[in-house]
N, C-alpha and C positions, 0 to 999 in steps of 0.2 A: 302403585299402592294407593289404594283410598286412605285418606286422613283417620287414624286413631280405627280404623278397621283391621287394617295387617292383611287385608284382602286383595290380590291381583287384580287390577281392571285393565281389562285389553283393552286398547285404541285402535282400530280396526281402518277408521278413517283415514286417509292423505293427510302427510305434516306438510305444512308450505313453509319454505324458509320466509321470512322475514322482508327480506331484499329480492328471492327470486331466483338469484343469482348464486351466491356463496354457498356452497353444500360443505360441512366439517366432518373431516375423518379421527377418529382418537385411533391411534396407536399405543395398546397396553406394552408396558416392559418393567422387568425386574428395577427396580430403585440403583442396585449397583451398576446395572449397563446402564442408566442414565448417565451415573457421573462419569463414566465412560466414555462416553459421545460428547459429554460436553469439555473432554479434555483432547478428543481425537477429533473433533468437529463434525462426526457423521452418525447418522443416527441407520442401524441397518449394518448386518455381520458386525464382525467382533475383531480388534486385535489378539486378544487374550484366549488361548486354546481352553484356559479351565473357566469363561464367562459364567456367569449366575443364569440359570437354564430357567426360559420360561418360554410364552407363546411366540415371540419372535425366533428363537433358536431354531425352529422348523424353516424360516424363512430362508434361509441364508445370509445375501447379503440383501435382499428384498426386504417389504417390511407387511405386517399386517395389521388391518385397521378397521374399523367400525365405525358405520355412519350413525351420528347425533348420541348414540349410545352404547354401551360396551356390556357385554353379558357375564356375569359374575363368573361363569364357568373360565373365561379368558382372562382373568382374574389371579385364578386359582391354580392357572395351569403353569408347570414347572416345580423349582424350588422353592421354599417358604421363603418371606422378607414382603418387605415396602414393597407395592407395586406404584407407576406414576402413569399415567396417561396424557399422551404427547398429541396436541391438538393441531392440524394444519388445515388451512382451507382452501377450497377449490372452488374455481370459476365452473357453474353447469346450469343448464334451466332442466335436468331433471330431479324429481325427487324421490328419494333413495326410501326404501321402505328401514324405520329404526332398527337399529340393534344388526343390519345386512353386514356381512364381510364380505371384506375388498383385499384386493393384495395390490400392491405396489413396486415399483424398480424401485430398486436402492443401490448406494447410498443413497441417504437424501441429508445435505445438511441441518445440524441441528441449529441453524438459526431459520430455516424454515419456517420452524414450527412456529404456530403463535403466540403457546401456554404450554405449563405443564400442569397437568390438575396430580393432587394429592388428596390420600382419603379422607384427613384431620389435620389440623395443625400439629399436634403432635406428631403427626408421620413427616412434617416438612420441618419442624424445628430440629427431630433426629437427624436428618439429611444434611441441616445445614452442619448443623454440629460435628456431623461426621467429616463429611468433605469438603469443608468450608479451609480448613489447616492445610488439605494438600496444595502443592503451590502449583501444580501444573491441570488442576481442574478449575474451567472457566464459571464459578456461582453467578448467578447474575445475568446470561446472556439472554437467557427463557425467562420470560414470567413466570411464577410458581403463581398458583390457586390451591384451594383447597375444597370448593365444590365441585367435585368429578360427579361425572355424570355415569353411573351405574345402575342398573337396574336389579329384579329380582334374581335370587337363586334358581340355575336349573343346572341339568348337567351338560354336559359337552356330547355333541350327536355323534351317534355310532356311524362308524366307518369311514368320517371326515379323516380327508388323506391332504396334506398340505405341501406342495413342489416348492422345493427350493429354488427362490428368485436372485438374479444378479451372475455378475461377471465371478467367478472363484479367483482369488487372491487381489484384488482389486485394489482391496482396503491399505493392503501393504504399499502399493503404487500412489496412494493416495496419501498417507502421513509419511513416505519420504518426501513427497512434492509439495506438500503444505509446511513440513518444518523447513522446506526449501523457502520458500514465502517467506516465513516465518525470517529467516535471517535476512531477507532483502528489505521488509518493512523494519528491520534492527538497524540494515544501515539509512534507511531512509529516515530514523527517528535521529539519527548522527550528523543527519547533511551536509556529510563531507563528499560525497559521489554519486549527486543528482542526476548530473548527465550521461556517466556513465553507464546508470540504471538504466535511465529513459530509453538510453540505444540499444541498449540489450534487451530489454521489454520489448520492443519492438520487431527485432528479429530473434526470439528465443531459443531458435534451432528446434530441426523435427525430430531431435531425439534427443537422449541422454547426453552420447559425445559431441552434437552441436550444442545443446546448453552448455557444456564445458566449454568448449571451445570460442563460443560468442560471448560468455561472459567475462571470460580471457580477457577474448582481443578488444570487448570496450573497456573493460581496466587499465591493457595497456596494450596499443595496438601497432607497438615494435615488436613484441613477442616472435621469436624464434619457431619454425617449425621443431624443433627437438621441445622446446618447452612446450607448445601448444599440445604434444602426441605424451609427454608422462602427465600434465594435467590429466587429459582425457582420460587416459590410461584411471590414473588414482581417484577423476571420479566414479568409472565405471566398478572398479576395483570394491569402493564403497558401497554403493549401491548393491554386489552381491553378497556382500555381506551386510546388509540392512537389518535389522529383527535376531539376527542371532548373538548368542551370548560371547561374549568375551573376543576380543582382539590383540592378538598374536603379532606384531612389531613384523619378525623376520616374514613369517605366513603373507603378510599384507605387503609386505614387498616384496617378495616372490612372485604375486598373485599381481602386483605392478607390471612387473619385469615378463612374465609372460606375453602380460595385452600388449606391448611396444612391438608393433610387428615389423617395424625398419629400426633396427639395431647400427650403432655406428661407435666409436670411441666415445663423444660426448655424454650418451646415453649409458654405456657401459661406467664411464668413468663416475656420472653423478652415482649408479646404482652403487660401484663399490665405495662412495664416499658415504651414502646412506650406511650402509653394512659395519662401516666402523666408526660410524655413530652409534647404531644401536646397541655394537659391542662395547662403546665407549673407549676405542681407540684413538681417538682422535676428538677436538673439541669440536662444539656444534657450529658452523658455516654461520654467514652471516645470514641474517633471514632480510636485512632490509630491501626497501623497491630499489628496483633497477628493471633491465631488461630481460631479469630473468627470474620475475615473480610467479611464474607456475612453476618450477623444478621448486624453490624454497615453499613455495605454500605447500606443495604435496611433503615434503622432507616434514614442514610444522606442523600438517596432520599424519604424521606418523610420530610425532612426539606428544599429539596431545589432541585427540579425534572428540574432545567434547567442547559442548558451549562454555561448562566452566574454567575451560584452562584457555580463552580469548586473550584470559586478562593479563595471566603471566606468559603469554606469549608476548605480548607487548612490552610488559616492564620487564622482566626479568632477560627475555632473549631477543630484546630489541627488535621484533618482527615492524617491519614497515609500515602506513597505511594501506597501501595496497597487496601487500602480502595479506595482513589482518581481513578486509576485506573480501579477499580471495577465498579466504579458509572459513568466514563466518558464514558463509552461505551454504559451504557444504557440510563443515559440521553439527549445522542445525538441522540440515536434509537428513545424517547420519542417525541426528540423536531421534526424529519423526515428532511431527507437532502434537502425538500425544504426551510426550517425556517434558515437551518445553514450557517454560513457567509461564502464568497466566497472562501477566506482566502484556506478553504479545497477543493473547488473546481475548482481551478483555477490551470492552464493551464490546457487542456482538457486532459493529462495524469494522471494527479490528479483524473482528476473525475471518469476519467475509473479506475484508480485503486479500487478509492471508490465505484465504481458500480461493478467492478468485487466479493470484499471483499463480498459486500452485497447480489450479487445474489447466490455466491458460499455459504455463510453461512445458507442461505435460503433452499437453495436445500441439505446443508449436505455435499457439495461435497470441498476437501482440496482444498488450496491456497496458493502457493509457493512463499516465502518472501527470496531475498537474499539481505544480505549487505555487498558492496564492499567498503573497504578505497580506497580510489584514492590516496588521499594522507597524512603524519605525519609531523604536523608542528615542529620545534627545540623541543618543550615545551610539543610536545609529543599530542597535542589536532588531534585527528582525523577527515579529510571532509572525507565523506561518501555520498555513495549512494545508497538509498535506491530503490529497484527492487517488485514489485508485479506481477506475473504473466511473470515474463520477460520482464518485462515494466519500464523502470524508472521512479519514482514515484515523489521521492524529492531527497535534497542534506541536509546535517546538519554537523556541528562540535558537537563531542561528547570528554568530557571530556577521558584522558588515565583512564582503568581502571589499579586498583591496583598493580595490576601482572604488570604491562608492568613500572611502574615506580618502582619495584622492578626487575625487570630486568634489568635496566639501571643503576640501584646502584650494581647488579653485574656483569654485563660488563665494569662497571670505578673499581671497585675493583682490579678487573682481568689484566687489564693496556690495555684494547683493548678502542680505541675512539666511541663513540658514534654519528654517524652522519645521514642525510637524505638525500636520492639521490635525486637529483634533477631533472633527467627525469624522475624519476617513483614512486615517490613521499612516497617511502618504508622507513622504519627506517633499518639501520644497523650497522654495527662495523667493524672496519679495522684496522690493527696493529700498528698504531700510524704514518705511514706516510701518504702521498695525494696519493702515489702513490701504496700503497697496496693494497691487494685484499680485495673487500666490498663483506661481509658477509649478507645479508637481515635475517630480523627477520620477518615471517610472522607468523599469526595467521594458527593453524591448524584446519581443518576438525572438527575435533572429540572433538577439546578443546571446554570448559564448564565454565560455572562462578565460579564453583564449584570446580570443576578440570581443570585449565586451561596448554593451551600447546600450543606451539611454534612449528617450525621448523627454523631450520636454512638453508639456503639456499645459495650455491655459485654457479652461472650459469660456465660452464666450455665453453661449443662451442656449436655453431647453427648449425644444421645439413642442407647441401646443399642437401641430396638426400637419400634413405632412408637406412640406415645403414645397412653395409655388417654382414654377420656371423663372419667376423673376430674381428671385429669394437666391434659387441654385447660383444665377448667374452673378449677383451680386458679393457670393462667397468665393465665385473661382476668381473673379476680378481682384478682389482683394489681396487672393492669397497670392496669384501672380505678380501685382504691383509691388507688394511688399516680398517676394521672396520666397516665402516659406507654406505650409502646408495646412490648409481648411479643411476638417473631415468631420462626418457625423457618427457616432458610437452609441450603444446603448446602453443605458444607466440604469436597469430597475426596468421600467415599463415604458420608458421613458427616451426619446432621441436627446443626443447632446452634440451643441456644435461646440466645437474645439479645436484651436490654431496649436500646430505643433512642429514641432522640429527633432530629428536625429541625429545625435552626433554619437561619431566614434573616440571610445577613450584614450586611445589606445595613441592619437595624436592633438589632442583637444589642450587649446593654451586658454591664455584669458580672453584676449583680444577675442578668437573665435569661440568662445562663449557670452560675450558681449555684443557679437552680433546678433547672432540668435535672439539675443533675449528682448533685443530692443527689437528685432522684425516682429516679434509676436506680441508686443505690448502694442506696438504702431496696425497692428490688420485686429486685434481686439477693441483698441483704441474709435476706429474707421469703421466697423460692424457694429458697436453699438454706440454710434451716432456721436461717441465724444472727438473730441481734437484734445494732443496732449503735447506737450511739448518733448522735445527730443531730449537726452539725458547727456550731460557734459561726460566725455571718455579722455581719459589722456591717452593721447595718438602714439603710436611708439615713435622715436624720433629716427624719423629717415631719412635727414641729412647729416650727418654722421656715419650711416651706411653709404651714403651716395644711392639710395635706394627711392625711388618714385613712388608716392599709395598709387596704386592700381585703384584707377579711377572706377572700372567695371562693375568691382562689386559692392 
């Protein structure tokens, strides 16, 4: 339109992007399948058989879209209400003549997109207003605008026939496997079962009953073949009944009791233990862990198959941690991460984590979960953050475990202080002035719940440029003389040398924490150029044992 004319002017000319590179597709859709998507995480087909019918509806689960601009006609088409336009962009160096349709695979997720444009603010203050209250739609994840990019009125061309894109049922495979997600970043926001997760992510099985099965057996990996096959059993059990209304107690054990294809006494006996439960013949079994947390977690989802009944699973019927565990995974699968509160899905790296969890568990394929402390409060309670995919996910305080407030009863034994740096938010120990050298304790690599381990850590100097042959040799000497371990790590941009040492907790006294500590003060000491004197230890007394020091070490 010319300015204050009302007149059409065609641009007949080449639009060049900007950059060259970036071409933007708007995607029109009804305002209510927006909030849709932003509760189911995909944008393209529908959970909902009676959806709000507009130009996407032709699509399937495909989506359809317009380059730089959108035609009123696309607008208009379907039922009346808010329309929004879902903006994504693509890498191309060609340029798309405006206002062309394009069709697309779908799903595609709705953190994709870049923006959502809106006609007016009033079309986006309704929206908020409307589905701001529901607790299971994610507001916020998309950018909302309010200049959409639309052009004049015309009509819709005659004879335009539009083929439905995508896989058919798809979307249902997709919000059980994301409310799947959805409960594994529930226990990950808990971190009480890190490692557990970790191994299970990694090998998540190439189907439904190996995801049952592997996440079993890293919960508990005594599990019985009979528990291992009614787990399977009651997740698969679940899964066919996904999306449908209502759940029938005896139906769903029945529909158990069928998939058990090797039958034995054990098997029979827990199913008629279930059966008078449900009739309430008999009081409910205990749910706590043991070696036989799949038979009790599937009995706990057949008393109580939603997210909201977690809670009195726990307090009321004493279910275990690893029962609890067992069952928050799959009845968030049940309930599908459109029903689940936003809480999990909110800021849109959340939801991507949740989506990534879901699809990668789906396809079989591992999922790399790392957790950094950032930093140890005095009290020793660890922030953390937690990483999926190389993505940060969330932040959480996790209580110290065990090992580390027995470490700090033997570093005040030993007479070294206990403190927390305060740039870099690490716990470590320093010889009793302000102005000694701070020792960091960090967690290692390879430590375990089980086995856990430490390194001790003194940074010595930052390397300005990459260290000569003389430089190398002068650090392996040192660390040899002295004992203990010279390595270079990177910090930022930046090489860091640093003497360190590993110890295991798991038999760690004073005495051999007081060697350590003095070999890596004496190779810091000798590296940078100072001489320091050696620190008085009281020797433990080995004439009284009749025991000789071992001269060696």
């Amino acid at each position: 339109m010319t300015e204050g004319s009302g007149e059409l002017e065609l641009d007949l000319g080449p639009r060049k992007n900007v950059d060259g590179s970036v071409l933007k597709l708007l995607v029109p859709m009804h305002a209510d399948n927006f909030a849709l998507a932003l509760a189911a995480g995909y944008v393209g087909g529908s959970l909902k058989v009676d959806a709000a019918q507009d130009l996407q509806t032709h699509a399937g689960d495909g989506l359809i879209g317009f380059r730089g601009e959108v035609p009123s006609w696309a607008i208009l088409e379907g039922e009346p209400g808010d329309r929004v336009l879902l903006c994504i962009e693509q890498n191309g160096e060609e340029v798309s003549k405006p206002g062309r349709m394009e069709t697309l695979d779908g799903p595609l997720r709705v953190t994709s997109f870049q923006a959502a444009y809106f006609k007016d603010e009033a079309s986006l203050v309704n929206f908020n207003a409307s589905y701001d209250a529901f607790p299971d739609v994610a507001i916020g994840i998309v950018k909302c605008r309010t200049n959409w990019p639309v052009y004049a009125e015309n009509d819709r061309p005659e004879g335009m026939q539009i083929e439905r894109i995508g896989v058919p049922n798809r979307r249902q495979d997709l919000d059980f496997h994301g409310g799947f997600g959805a409960g594994v970043v529930e226990l990950l926001t808990q971190g009480t079962f890190d490692e557990a997760i970790r191994k299970f992510l990694q090998t998540p099985g190439s189907d439904l009953s190996g995801t049952a099965r592997n996440l079993l057996m890293s919960l508990e990996p005594r599990s019985s073949q009979v528990d291992i096959a009614i787990w399977c059993a009651t997740t698969e059990a679940l899964r066919a009944r996904f999306g449908k209304r209502g759940f029938d107690r005896r139906d769903f054990l029945h529909d158990v009791e069928d998939r058990l294809v090797s039958r034995g006494e054990e098997v029979d006996s827990w199913i008629r233990g279930c059966q008078k439960v449900i009739d309430a013949e008999i009081d409910i079994p205990s749910l706590a862990d043991g070696e036989k947390i799949g038979r009790r977690a599937a009995l706990a989802i057949i008393l109580s198959h939603e997210p909201s009944g977690l809670e009195e699973l726990e307090s009321n019927l004493e279910a275990g941690p690893h029962v609890r565990a067992l069952v928050t995974t799959s009845v968030y699968a049940f309930s599908g991460l459109a029903r689940i509160d936003e809480a999990l899905k909110s800021p849109a790296s959340r939801m991507d984590a949740v989506l990534d969890i879901g699809e990668c568990v789906a396809a079989g394929v591992p999922v790399q979960i790392d957790i950094e402390t950032l930093r140890t409060a005095n009290d020793l309670t660890r922030h953390q953050a937690v990483k999926v995919a190389g993505n940060a996910v969330l932040h959480r305080e996790t209580e110290p475990p065990a090992y580390m407030v027995m470490l700090k009863a033997r570093i005040q034994e030993a007479g070294y202080k206990v403190e927390v740096d305060g740039s870099s938010g690490k716990i470590g120990l320093r010889r009793g002035v302000a102005t000694g050298e701070f020792i960091m304790v960090e967690d290692c690599p390879r430590s375990t719940p089980g086995d856990p381990i430490i390194n001790l850590v003194l940074p010595i100097t930052v390397l300005g440029a990459r260290p000569s042959l003389a430089s190398l040799k002068k650090l392996m000497a040192a660390a040899w003389k002295h004992a203990t371990t010279v390595a270079l790590r990177e910090v930022g941009e930046n090489e860091e040398v640093v003497a360190m040492a590993s110890l295991p907790l798991a038999t760690l006294d004073r005495d051999e924490l007081n060697f350590h500590v003095e070999r890596l003060l004496q190779v810091s000491a000798e590296l940078s150029g100072h001489t320091r004197s050696g620190r008085r230890i009281r020797k433990p007394e080995y004439k009284s044992l009749g025991i000789k020091p071992d001269r060696g070490r």
